[in-house]
C-alpha positions as semicolon CSV with decimal commas, in nm:
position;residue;x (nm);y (nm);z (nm)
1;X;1,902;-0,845;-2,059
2;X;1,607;-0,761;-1,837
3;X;1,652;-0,598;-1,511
4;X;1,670;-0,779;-1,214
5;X;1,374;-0,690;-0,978
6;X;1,325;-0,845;-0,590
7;X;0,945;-0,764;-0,459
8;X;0,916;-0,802;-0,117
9;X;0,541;-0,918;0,096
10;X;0,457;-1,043;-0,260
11;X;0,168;-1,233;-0,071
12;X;-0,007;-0,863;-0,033
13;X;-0,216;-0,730;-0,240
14;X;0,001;-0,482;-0,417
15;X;0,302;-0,774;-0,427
16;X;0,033;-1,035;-0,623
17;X;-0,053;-0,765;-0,868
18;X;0,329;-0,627;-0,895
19;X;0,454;-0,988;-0,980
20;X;0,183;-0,995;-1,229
21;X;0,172;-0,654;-1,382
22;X;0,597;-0,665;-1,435
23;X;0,689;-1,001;-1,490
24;X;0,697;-1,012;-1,884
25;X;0,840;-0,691;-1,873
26;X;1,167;-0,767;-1,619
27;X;1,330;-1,114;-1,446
28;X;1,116;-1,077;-1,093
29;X;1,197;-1,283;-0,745
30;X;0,913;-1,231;-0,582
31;X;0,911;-1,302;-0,207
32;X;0,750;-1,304;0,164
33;X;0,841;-1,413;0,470
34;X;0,570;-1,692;0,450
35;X;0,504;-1,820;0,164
36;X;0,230;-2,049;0,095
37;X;0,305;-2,428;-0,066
38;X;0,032;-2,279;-0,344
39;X;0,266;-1,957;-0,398
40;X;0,572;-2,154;-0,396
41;X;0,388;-2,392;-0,692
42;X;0,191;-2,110;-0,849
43;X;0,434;-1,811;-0,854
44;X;0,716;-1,936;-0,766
45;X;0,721;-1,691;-0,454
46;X;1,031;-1,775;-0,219
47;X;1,076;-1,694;0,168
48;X;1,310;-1,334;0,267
49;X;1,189;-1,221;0,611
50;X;1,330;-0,853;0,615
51;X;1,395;-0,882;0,983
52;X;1,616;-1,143;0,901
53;X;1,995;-1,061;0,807
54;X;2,149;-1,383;0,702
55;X;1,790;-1,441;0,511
56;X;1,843;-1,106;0,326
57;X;2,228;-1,178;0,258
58;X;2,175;-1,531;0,116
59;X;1,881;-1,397;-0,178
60;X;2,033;-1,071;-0,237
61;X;2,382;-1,254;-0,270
62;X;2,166;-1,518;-0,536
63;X;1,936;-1,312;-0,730
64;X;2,171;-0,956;-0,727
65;X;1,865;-0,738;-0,822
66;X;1,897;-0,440;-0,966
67;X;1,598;-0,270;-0,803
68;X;1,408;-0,389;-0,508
69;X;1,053;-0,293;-0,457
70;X;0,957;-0,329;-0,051
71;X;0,612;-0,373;-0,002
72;X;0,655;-0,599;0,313
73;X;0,501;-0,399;0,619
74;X;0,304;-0,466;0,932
75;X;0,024;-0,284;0,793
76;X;-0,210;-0,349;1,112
77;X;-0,277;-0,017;1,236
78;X;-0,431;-0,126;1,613
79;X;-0,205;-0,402;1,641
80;X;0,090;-0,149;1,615
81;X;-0,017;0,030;1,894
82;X;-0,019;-0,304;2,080
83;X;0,322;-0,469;1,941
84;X;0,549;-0,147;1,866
85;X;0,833;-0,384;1,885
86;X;0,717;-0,586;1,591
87;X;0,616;-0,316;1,390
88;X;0,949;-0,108;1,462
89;X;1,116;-0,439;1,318
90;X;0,939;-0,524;1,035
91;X;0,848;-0,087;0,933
92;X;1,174;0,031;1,014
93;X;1,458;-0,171;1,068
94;X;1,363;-0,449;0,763
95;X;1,384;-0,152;0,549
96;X;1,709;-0,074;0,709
97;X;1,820;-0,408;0,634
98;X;1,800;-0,447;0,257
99;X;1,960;-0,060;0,265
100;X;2,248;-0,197;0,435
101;X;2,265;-0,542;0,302
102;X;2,225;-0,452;-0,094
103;X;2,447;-0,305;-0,325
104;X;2,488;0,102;-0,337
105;X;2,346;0,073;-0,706
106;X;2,034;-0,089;-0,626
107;X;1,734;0,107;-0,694
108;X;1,512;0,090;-0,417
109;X;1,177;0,151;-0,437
110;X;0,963;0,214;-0,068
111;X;0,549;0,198;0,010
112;X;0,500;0,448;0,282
113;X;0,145;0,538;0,376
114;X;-0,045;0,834;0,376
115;X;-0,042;0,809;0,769
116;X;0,261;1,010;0,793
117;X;0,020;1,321;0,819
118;X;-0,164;1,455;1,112
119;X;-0,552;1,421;0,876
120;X;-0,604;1,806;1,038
121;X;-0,598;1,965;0,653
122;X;-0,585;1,716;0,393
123;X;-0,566;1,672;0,118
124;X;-0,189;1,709;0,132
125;X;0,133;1,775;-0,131
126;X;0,460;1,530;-0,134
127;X;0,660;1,842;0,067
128;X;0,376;1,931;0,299
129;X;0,512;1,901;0,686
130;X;0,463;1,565;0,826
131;X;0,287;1,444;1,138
132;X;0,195;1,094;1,193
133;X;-0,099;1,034;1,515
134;X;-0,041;0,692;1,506
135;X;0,275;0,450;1,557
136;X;0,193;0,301;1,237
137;X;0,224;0,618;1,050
138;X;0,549;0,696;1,273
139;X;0,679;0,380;1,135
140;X;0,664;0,453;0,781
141;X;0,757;0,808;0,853
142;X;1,082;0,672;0,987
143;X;1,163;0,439;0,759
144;X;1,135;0,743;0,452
145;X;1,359;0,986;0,685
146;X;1,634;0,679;0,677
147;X;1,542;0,549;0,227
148;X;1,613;0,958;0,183
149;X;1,924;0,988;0,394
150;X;2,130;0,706;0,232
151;X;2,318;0,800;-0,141
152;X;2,156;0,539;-0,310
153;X;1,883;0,608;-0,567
154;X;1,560;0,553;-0,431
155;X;1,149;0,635;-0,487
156;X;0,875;0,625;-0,216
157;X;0,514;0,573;-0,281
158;X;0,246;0,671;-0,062
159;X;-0,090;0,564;-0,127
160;X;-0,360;0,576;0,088
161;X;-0,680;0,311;0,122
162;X;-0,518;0,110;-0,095
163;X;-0,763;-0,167;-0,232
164;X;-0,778;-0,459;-0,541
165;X;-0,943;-0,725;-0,677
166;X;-0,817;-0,979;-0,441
167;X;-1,118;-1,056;-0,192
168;X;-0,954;-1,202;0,090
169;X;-0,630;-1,010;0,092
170;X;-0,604;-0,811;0,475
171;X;-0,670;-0,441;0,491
172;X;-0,863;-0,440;0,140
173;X;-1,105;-0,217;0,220
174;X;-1,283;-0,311;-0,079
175;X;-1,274;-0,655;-0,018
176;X;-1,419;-0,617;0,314
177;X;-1,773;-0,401;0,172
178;X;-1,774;-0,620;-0,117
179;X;-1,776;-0,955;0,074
180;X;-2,045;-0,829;0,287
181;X;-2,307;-0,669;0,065
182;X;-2,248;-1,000;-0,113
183;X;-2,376;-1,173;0,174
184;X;-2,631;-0,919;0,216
185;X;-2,499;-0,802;0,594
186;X;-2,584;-0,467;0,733
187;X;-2,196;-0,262;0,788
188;X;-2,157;0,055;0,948
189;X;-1,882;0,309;0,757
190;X;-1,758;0,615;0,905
191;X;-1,855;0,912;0,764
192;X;-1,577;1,174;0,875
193;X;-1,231;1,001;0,759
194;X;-1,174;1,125;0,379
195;X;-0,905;0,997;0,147
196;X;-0,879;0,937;-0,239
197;X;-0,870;0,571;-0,259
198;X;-0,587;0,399;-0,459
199;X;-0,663;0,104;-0,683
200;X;-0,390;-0,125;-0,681
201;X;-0,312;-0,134;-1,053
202;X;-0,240;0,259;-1,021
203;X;0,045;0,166;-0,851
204;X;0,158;-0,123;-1,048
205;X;0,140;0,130;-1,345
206;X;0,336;0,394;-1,175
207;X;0,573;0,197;-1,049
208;X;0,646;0,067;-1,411
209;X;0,697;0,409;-1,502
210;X;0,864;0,513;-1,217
211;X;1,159;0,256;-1,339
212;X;1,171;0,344;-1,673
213;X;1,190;0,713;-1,639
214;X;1,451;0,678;-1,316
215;X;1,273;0,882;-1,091
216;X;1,357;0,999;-0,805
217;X;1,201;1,157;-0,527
218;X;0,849;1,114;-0,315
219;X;0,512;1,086;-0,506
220;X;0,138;1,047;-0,382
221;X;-0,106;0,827;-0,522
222;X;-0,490;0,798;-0,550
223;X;-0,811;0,859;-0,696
224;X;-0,848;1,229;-0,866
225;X;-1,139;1,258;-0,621
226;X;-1,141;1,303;-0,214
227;X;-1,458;1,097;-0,030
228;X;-1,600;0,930;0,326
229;X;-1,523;0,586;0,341
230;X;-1,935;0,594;0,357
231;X;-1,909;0,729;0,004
232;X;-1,658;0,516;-0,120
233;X;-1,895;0,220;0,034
234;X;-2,190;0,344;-0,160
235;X;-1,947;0,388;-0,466
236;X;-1,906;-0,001;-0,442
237;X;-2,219;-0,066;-0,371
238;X;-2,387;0,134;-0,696
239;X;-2,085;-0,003;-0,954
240;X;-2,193;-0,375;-0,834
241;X;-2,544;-0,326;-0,784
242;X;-2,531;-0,428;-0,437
243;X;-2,846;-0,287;-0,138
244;X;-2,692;0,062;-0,036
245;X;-2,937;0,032;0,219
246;X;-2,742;-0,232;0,417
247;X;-2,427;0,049;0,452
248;X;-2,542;0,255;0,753
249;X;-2,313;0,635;0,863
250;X;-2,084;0,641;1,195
251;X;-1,850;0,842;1,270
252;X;-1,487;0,749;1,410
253;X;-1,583;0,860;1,763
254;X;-1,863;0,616;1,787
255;X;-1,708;0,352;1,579
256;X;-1,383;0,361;1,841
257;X;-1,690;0,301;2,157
258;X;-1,859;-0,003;1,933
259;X;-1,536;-0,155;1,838
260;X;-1,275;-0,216;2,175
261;X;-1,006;-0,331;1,895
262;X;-1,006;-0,025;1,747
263;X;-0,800;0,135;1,943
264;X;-0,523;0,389;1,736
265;X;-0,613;0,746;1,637
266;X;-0,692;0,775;1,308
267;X;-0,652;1,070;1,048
268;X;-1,021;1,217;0,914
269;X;-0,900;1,480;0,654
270;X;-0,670;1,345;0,500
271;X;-0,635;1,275;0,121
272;X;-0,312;1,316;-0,116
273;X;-0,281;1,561;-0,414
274;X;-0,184;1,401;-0,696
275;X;-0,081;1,637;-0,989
276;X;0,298;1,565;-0,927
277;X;0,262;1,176;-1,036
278;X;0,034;1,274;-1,331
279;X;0,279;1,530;-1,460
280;X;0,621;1,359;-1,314
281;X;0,525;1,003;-1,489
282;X;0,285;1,105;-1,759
283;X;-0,011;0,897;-1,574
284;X;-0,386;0,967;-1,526
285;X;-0,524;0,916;-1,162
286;X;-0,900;0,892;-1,271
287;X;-1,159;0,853;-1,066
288;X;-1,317;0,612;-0,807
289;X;-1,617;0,517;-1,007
290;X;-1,352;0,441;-1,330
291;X;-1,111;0,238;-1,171
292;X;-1,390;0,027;-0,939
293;X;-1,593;-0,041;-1,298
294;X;-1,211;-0,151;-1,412
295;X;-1,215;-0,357;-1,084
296;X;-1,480;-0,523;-1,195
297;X;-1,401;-0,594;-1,471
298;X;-1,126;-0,785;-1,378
299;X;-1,363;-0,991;-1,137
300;X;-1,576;-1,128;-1,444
């Protein structure tokens, strides 16, 4: 009999692509705490707000997964520096909820963030010290330090820029460049905050494997190559044959004057090493240029 597996925020980017990448493989519930009439048709995505005990209780008491995969997060990283409370709830204690409301045996499977590091000298191991500069990142800092304190056996993920195929999904980096060289709009990318960008379907791979081999432990994830977001624009730009004259350089300082809304402190070298995941699950990272020409290929 397949294993049993509950994705949580399955309206996110990574939660669309997990239901899709591991449904023929195990029984999935996918679910999010509001789920669209179209989901509910479509994917037959049900409601489980995290924050919510009695919510939690009644699915995990129905479906009795075996693993649960929690991608629900408030993922807004100026909003959290606005509304701690609700990112505290939804970060931290809705991760503390499904520890203390499912059974001992489930497998639970965490996605942290890259922001758990300081960005001072990236690009940074799984057992480097952290140091988050934002709430955000102190959010999904705490919520690890609780998933690797309980007895329970349990994986965290941390990408960083994570980005897919789905154009209007929040935070999608990708989405955001694409939509507007599409449109033929001038944007302004900062220059001076570096990561390895992580393509959506890397995790949905890992994670696969991740399950089958039983691992356990902390892994990074991302692109085998470290780049400017300005980089990673013209990337996008040269693999859809978009203007690259429309992407103009800023750097954070200026971008935080232009934009009032951007408000939280940001890490600039950051980055994750990723030669654990290849050699722990046997998987290839490749690089930007690959996995955006896979991308698109998925968009024809």
């Amino acid at each position: 009999m397949a294993r049993k597996i509950l994705i949580t925020g399955a309206e996110g980017q990574l939660g669309k692509a997990l239901q899709i990448g591991l449904t023929d493989k195990f029984n999935i519930l996918s679910t999010t705490r509001q789920p669209t009439q179209l989901a509910k048709n479509q994917r037959n995505v049900q409601k489980l707000d995290i924050t919510d005990k009695e919510n939690i209780s009644n699915v995990l008491e129905s479906f009795k997964p075996d693993i649960i995969i929690n991608c629900a997060a408030y993922t807004n990283v100026d909003g959290s520096e606005i509304n701690k409370d609700l990112a505290h709830q939804v970060n931290v204690e809705g991760l503390r909820n499904l520890i203390q409301l499912s059974d001992i045996n489930t497998y639970l499977i965490q996605i942290s963030s890259d922001y758990v590091f300081d960005g001072d000298s990236g690009p940074y191991s799984e057992d480097e010290h952290t140091f988050p500069v934002n709430y955000y990142g102190k959010t999904k800092l705490e919520a690890e330090n609780i998933l690797r304190g309980t007895r329970r056996k349990w994986a965290i993920f941390r990408p960083n820029v994570l980005y897919s195929s789905d154009l209007f999904s929040k935070g999608n980096f990708f989405a955001w460049v694409y939509r507007s060289l599409l449109k033929k709009d001038s944007i302004s990318v900062v220059t001076d905050q570096i990561s390895n960008p992580t393509f959506n379907l890397q995790i949905v791979r890992a994670i696969f494997q991740c399950i089958i081999m039983d691992f356990e432990g902390i892994l990074h994830i991302g692109s085998d190559d470290y780049m400017s977001r300005y980089e990673f624009a013209l990337d996008i730009a040269k693999v859809f044959g978009f203007d690259s004259a429309l992407i103009t350089k800023i750097d954070t300082d200026s971008l935080t004057q232009k934009v009032k809304s951007y408000i939280a402190k940001r890490p600039l070298h950051s980055g994750l090493v990723v030669s654990k995941i290849e050699k722990e699950l046997n998987t290839s990272s490749h690089s930007t240029n690959y996995n955006l020409k896979l991308l698109k290929s998925s968009l024809n």
